[in-house]
mmCIF file of the N, C-alpha and C atoms, coordinates in Angstrom:
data_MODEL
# 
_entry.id   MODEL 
# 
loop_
_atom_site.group_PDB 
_atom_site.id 
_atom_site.type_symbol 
_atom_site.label_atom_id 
_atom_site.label_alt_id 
_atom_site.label_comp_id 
_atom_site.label_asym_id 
_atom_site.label_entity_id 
_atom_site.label_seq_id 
_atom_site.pdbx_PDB_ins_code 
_atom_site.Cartn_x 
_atom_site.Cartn_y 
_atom_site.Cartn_z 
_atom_site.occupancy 
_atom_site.B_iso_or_equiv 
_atom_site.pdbx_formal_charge 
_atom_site.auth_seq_id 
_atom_site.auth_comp_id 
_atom_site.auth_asym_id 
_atom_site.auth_atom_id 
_atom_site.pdbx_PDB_model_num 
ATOM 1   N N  . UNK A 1 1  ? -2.275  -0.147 12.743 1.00 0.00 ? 1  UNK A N  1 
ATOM 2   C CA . UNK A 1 1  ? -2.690  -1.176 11.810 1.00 0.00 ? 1  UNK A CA 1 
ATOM 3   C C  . UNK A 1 1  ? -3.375  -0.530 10.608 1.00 0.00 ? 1  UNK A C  1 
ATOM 4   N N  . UNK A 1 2  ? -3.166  -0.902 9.306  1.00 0.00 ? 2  UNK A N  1 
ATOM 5   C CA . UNK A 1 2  ? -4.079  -0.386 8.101  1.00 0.00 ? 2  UNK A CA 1 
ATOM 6   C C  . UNK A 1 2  ? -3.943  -1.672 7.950  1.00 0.00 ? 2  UNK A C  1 
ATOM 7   N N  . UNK A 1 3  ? -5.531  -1.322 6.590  1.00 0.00 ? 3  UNK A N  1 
ATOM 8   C CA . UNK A 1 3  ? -5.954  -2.339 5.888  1.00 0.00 ? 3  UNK A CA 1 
ATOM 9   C C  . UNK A 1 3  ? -5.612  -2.621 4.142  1.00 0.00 ? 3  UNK A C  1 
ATOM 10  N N  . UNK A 1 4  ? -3.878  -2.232 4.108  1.00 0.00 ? 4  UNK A N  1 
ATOM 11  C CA . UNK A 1 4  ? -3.720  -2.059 2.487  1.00 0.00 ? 4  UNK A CA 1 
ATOM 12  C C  . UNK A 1 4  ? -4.109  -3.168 1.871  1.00 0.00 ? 4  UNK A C  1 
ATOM 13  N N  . UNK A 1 5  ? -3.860  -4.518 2.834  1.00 0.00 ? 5  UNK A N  1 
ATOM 14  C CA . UNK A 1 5  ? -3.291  -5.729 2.255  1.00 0.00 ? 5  UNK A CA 1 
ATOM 15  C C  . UNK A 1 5  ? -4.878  -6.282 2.136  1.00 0.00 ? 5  UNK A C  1 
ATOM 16  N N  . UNK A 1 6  ? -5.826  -6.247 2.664  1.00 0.00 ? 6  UNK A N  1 
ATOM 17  C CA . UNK A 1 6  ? -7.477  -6.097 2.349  1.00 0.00 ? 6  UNK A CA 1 
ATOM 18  C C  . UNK A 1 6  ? -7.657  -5.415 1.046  1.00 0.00 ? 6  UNK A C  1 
ATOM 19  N N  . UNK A 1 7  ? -7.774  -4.247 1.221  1.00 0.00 ? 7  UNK A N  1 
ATOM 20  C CA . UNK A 1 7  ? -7.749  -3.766 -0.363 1.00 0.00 ? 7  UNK A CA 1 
ATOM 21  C C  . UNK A 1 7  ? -7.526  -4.404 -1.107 1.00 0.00 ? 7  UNK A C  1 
ATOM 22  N N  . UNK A 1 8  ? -6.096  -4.163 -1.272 1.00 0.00 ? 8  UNK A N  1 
ATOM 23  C CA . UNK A 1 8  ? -5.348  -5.063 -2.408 1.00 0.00 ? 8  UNK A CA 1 
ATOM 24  C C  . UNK A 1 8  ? -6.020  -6.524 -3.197 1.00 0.00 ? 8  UNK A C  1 
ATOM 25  N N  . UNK A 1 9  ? -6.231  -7.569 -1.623 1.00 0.00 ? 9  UNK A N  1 
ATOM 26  C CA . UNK A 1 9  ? -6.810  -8.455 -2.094 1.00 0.00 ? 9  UNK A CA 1 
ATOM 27  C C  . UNK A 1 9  ? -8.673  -8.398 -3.056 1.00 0.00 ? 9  UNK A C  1 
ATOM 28  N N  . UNK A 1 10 ? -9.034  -7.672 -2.195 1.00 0.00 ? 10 UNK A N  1 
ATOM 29  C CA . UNK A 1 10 ? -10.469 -7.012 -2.522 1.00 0.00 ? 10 UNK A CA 1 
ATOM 30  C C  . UNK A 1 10 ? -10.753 -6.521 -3.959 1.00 0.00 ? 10 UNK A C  1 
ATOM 31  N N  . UNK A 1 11 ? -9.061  -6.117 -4.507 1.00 0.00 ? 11 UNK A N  1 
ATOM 32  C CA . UNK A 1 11 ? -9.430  -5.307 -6.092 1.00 0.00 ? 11 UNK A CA 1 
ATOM 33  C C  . UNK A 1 11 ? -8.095  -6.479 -6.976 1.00 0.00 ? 11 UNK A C  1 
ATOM 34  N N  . UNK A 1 12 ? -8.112  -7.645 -6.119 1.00 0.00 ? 12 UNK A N  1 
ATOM 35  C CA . UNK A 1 12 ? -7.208  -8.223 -7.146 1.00 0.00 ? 12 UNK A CA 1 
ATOM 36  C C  . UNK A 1 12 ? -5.901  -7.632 -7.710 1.00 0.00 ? 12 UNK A C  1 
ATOM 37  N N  . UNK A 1 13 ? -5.359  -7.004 -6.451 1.00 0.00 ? 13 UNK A N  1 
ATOM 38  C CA . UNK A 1 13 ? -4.070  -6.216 -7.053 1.00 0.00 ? 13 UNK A CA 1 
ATOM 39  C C  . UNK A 1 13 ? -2.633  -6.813 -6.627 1.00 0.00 ? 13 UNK A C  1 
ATOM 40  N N  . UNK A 1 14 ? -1.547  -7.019 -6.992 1.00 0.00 ? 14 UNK A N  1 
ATOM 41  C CA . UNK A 1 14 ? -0.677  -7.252 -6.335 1.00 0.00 ? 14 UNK A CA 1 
ATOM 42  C C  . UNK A 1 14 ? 0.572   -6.271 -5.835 1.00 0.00 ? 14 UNK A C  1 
ATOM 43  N N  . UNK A 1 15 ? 1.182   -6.794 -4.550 1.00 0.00 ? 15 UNK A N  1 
ATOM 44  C CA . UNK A 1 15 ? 2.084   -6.093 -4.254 1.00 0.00 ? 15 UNK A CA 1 
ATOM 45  C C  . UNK A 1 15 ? 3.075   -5.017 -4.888 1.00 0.00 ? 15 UNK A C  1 
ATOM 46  N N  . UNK A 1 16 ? 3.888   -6.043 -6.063 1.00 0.00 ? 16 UNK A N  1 
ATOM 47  C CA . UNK A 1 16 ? 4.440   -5.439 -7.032 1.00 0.00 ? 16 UNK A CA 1 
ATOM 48  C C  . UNK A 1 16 ? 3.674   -4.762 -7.841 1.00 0.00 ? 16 UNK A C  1 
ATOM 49  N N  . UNK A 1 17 ? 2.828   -4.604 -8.168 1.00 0.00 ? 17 UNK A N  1 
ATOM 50  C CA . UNK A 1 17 ? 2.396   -3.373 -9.023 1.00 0.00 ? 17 UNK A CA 1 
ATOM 51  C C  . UNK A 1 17 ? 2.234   -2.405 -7.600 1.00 0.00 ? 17 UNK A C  1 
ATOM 52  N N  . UNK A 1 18 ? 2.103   -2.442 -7.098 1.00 0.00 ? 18 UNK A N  1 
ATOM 53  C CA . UNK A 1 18 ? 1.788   -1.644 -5.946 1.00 0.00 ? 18 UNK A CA 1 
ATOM 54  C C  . UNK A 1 18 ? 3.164   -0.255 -5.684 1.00 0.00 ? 18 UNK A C  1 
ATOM 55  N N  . UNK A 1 19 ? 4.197   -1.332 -5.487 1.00 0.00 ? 19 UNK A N  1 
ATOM 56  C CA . UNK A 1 19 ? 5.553   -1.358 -5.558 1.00 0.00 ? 19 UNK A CA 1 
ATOM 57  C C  . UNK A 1 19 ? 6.086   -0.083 -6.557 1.00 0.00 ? 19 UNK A C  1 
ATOM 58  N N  . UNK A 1 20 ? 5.572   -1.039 -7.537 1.00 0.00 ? 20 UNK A N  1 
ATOM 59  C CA . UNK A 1 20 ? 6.281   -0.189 -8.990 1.00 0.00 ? 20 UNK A CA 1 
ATOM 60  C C  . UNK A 1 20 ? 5.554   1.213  -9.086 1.00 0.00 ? 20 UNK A C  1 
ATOM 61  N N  . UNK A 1 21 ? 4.239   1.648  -8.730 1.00 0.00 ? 21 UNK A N  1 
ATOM 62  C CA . UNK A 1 21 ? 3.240   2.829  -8.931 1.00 0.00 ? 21 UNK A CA 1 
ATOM 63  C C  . UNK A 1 21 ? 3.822   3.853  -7.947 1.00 0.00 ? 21 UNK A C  1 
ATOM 64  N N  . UNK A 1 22 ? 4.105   3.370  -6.386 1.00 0.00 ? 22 UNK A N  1 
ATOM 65  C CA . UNK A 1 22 ? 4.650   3.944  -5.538 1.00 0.00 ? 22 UNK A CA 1 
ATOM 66  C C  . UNK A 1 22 ? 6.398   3.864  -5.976 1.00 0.00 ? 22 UNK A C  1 
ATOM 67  N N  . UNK A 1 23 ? 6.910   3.618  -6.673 1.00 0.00 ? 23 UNK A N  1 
ATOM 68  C CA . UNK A 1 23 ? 8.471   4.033  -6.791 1.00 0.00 ? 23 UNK A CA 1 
ATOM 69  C C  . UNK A 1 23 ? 9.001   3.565  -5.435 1.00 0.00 ? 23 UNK A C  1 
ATOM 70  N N  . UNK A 1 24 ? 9.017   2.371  -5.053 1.00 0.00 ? 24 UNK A N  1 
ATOM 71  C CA . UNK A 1 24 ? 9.580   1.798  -3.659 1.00 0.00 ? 24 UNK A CA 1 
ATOM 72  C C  . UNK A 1 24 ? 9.489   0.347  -3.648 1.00 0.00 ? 24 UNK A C  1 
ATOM 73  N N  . UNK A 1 25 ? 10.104  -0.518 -3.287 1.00 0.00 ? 25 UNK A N  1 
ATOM 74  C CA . UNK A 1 25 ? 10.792  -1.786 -2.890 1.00 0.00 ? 25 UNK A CA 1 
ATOM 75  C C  . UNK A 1 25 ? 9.626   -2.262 -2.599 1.00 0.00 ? 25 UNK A C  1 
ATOM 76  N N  . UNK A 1 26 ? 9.860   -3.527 -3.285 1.00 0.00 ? 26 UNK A N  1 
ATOM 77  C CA . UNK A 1 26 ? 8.973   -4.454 -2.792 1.00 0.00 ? 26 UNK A CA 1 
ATOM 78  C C  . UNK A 1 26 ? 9.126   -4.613 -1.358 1.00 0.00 ? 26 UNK A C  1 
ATOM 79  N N  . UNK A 1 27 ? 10.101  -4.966 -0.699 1.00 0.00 ? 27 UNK A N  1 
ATOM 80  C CA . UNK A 1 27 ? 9.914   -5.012 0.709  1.00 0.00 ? 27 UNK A CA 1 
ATOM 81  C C  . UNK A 1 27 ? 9.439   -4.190 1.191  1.00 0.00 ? 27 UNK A C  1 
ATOM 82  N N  . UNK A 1 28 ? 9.312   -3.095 1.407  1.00 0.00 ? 28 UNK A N  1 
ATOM 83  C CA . UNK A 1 28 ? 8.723   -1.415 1.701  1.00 0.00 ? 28 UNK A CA 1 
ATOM 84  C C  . UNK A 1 28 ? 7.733   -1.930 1.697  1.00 0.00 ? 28 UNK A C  1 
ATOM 85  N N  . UNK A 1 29 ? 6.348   -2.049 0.598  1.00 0.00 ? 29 UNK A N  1 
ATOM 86  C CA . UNK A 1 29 ? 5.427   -2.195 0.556  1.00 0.00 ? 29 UNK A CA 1 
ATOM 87  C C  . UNK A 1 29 ? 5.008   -3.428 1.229  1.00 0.00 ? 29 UNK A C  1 
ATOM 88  N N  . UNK A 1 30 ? 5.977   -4.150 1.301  1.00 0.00 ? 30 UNK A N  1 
ATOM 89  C CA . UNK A 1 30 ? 5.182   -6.113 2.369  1.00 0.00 ? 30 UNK A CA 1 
ATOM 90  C C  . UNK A 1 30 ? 5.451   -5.383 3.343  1.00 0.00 ? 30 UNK A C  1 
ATOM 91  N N  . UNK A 1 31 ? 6.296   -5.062 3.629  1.00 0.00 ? 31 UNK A N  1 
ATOM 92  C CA . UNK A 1 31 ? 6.413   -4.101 5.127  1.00 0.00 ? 31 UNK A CA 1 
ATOM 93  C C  . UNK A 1 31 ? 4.827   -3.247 5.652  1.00 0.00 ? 31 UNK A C  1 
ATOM 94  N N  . UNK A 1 32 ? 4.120   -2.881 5.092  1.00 0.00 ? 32 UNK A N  1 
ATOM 95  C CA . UNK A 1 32 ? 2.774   -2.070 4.407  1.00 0.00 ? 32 UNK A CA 1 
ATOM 96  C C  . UNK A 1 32 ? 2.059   -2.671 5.358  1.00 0.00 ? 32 UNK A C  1 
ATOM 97  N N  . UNK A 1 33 ? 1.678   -3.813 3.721  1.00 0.00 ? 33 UNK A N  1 
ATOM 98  C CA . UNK A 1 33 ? 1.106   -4.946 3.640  1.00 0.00 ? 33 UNK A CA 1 
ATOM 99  C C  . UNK A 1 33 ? 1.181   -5.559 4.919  1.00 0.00 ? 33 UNK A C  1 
ATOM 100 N N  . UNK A 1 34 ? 1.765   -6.095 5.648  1.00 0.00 ? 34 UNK A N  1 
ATOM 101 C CA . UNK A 1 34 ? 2.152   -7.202 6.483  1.00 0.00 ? 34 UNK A CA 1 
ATOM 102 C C  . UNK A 1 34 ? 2.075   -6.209 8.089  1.00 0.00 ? 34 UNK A C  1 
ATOM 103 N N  . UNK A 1 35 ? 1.854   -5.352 8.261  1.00 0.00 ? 35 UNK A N  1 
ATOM 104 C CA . UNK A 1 35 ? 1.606   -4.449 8.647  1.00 0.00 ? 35 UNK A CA 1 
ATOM 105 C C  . UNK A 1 35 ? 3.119   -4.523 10.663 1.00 0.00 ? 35 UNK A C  1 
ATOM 106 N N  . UNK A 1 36 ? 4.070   -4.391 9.410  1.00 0.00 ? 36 UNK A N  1 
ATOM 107 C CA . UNK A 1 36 ? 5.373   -4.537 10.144 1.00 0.00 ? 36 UNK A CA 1 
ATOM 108 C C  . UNK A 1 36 ? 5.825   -3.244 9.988  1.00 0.00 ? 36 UNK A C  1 
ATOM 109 N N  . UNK A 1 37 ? 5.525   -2.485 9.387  1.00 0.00 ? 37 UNK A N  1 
ATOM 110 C CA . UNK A 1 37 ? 6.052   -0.685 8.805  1.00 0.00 ? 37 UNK A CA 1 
ATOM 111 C C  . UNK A 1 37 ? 4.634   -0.267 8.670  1.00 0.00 ? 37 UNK A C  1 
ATOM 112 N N  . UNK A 1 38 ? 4.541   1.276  9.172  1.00 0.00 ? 38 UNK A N  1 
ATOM 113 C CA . UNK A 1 38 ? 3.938   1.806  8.767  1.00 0.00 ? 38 UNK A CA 1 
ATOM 114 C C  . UNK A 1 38 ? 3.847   2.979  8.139  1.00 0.00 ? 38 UNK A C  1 
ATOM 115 N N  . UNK A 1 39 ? 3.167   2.995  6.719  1.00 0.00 ? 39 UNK A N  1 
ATOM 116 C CA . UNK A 1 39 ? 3.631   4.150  5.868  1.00 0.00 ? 39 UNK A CA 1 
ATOM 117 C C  . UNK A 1 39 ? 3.002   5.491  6.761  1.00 0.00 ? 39 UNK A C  1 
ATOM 118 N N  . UNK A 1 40 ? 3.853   6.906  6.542  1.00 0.00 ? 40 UNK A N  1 
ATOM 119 C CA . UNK A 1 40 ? 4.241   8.354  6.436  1.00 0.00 ? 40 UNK A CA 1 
ATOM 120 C C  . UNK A 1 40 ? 2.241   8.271  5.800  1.00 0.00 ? 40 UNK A C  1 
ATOM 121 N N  . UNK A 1 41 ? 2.000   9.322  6.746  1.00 0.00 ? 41 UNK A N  1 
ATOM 122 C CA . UNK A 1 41 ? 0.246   9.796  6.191  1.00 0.00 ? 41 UNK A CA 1 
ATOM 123 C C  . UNK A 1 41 ? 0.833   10.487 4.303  1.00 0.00 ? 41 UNK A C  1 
ATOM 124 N N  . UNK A 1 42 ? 1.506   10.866 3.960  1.00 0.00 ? 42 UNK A N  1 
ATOM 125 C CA . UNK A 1 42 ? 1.990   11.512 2.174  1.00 0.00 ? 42 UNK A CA 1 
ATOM 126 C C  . UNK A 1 42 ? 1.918   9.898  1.661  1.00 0.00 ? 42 UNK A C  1 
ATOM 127 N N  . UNK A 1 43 ? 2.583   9.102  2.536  1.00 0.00 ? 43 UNK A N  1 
ATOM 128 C CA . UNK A 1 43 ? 2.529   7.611  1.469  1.00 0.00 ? 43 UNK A CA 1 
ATOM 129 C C  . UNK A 1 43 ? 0.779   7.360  1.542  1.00 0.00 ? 43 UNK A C  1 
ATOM 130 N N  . UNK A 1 44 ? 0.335   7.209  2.376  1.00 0.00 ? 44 UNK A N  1 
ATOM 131 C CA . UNK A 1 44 ? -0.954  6.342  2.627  1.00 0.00 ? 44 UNK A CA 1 
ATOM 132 C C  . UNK A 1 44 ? -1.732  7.312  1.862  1.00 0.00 ? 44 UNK A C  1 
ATOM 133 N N  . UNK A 1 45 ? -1.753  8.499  1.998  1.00 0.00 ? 45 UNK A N  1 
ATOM 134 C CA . UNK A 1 45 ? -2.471  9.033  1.083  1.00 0.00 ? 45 UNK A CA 1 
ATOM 135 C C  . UNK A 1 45 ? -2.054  9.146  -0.314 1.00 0.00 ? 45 UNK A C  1 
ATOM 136 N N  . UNK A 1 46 ? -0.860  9.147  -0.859 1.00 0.00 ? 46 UNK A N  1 
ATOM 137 C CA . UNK A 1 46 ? -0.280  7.948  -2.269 1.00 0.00 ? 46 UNK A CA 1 
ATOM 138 C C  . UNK A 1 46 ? -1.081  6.902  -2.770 1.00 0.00 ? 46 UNK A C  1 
ATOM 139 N N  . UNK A 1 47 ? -0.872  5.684  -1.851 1.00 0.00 ? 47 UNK A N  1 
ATOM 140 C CA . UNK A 1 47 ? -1.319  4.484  -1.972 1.00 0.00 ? 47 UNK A CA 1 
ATOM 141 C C  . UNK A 1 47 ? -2.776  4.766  -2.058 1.00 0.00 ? 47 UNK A C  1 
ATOM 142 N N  . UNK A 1 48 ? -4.136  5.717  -0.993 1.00 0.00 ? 48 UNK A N  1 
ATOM 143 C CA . UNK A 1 48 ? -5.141  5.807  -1.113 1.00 0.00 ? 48 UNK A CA 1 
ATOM 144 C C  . UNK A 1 48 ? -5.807  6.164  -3.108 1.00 0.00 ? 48 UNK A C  1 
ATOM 145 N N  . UNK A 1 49 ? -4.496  6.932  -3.326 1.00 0.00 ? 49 UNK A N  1 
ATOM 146 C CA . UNK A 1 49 ? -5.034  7.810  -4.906 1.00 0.00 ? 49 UNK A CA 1 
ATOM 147 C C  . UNK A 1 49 ? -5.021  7.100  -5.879 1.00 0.00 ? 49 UNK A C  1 
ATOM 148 N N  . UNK A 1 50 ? -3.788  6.186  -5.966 1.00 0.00 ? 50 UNK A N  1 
ATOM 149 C CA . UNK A 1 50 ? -3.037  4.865  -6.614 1.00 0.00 ? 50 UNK A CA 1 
ATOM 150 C C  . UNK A 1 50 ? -4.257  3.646  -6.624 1.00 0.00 ? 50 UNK A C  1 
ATOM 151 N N  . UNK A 1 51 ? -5.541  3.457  -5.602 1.00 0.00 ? 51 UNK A N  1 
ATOM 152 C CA . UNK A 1 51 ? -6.040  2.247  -5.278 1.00 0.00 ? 51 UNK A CA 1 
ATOM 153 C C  . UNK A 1 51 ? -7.305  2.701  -5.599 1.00 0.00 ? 51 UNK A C  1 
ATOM 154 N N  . UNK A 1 52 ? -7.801  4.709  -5.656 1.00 0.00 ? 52 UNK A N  1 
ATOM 155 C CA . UNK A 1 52 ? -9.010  4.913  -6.205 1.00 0.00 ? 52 UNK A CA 1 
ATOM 156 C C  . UNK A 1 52 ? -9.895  4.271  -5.035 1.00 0.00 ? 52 UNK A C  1 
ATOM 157 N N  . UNK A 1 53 ? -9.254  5.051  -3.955 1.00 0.00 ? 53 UNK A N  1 
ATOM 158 C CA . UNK A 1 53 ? -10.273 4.584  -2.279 1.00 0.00 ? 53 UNK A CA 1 
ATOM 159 C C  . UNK A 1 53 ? -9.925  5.674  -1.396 1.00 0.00 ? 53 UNK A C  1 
ATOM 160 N N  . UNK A 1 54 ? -10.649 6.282  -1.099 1.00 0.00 ? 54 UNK A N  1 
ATOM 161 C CA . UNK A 1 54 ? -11.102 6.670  0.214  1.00 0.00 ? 54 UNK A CA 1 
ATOM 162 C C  . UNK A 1 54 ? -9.872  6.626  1.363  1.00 0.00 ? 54 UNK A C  1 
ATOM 163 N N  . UNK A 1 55 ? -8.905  7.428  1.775  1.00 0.00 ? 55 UNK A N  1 
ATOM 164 C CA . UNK A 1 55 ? -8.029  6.522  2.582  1.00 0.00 ? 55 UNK A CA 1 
ATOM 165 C C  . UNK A 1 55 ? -8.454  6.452  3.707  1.00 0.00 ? 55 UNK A C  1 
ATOM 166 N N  . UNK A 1 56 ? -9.557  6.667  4.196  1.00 0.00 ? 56 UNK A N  1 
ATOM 167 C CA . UNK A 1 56 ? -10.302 6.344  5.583  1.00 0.00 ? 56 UNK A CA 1 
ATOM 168 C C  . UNK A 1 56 ? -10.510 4.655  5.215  1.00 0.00 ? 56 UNK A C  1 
ATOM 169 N N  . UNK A 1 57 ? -10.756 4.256  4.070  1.00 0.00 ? 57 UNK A N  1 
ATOM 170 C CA . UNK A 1 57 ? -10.784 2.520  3.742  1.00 0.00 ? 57 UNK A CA 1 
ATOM 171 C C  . UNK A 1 57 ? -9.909  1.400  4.175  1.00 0.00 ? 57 UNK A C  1 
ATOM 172 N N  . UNK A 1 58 ? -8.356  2.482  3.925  1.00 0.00 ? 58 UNK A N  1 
ATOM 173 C CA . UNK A 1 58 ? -7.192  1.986  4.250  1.00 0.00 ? 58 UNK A CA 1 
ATOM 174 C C  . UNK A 1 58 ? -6.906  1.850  6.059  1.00 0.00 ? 58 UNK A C  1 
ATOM 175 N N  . UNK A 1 59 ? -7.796  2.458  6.545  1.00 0.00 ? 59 UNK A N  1 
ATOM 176 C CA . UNK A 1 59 ? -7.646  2.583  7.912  1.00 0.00 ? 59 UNK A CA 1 
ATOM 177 C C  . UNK A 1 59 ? -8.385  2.006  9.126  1.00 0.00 ? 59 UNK A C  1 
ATOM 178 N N  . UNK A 1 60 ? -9.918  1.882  8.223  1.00 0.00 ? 60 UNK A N  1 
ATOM 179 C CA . UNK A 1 60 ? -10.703 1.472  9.088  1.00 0.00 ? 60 UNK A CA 1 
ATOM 180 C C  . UNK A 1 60 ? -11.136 0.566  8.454  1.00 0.00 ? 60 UNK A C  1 
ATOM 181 N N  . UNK A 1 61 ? -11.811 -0.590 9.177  1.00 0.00 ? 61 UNK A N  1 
ATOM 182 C CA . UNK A 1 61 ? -12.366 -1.957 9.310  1.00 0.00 ? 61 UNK A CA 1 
ATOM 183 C C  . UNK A 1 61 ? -13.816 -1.804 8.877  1.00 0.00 ? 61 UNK A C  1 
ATOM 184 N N  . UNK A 1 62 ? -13.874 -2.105 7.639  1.00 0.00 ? 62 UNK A N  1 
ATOM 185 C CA . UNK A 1 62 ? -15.380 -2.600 7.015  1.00 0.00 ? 62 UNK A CA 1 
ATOM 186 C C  . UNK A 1 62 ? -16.390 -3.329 8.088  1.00 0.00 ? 62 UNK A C  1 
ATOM 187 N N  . UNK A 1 63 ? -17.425 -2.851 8.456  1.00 0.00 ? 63 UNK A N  1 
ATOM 188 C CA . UNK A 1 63 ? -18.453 -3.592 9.353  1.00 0.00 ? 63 UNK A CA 1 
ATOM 189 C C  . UNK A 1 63 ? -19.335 -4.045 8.271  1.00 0.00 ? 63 UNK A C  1 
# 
């Protein structure tokens, strides 16, 4: 399980830009998001650089 789709919402971002930064399908990324696929540690740490977070953020659950 990651927490992209938290983020995302958290910084007001949407999928498709998400999409378009990472060079990959919108479905790819709801796949992410929706946490039905899970991205390759090179993507997540992508997506971590792309979102300007920590990718331990992307992974673990805010207390």
């Amino acid at each position: 399980m990651n927490r992209i789709k938290a983020v995302l919402e958290e910084k007001g971002i949407k999928q498709v830009w998400l999409a378009d930064k990472l060079s990959k399908s919108f479905n790819t990324v709801n796949g992410y998001v929706q946490n039905r696929n899970q991205p390759s540690l090179e993507v997540l740490y992508e997506i971590a650089k792309i979102l300007n977070v920590e990718i331990a953020e992307l992974l673990i659950k805010k207390e």
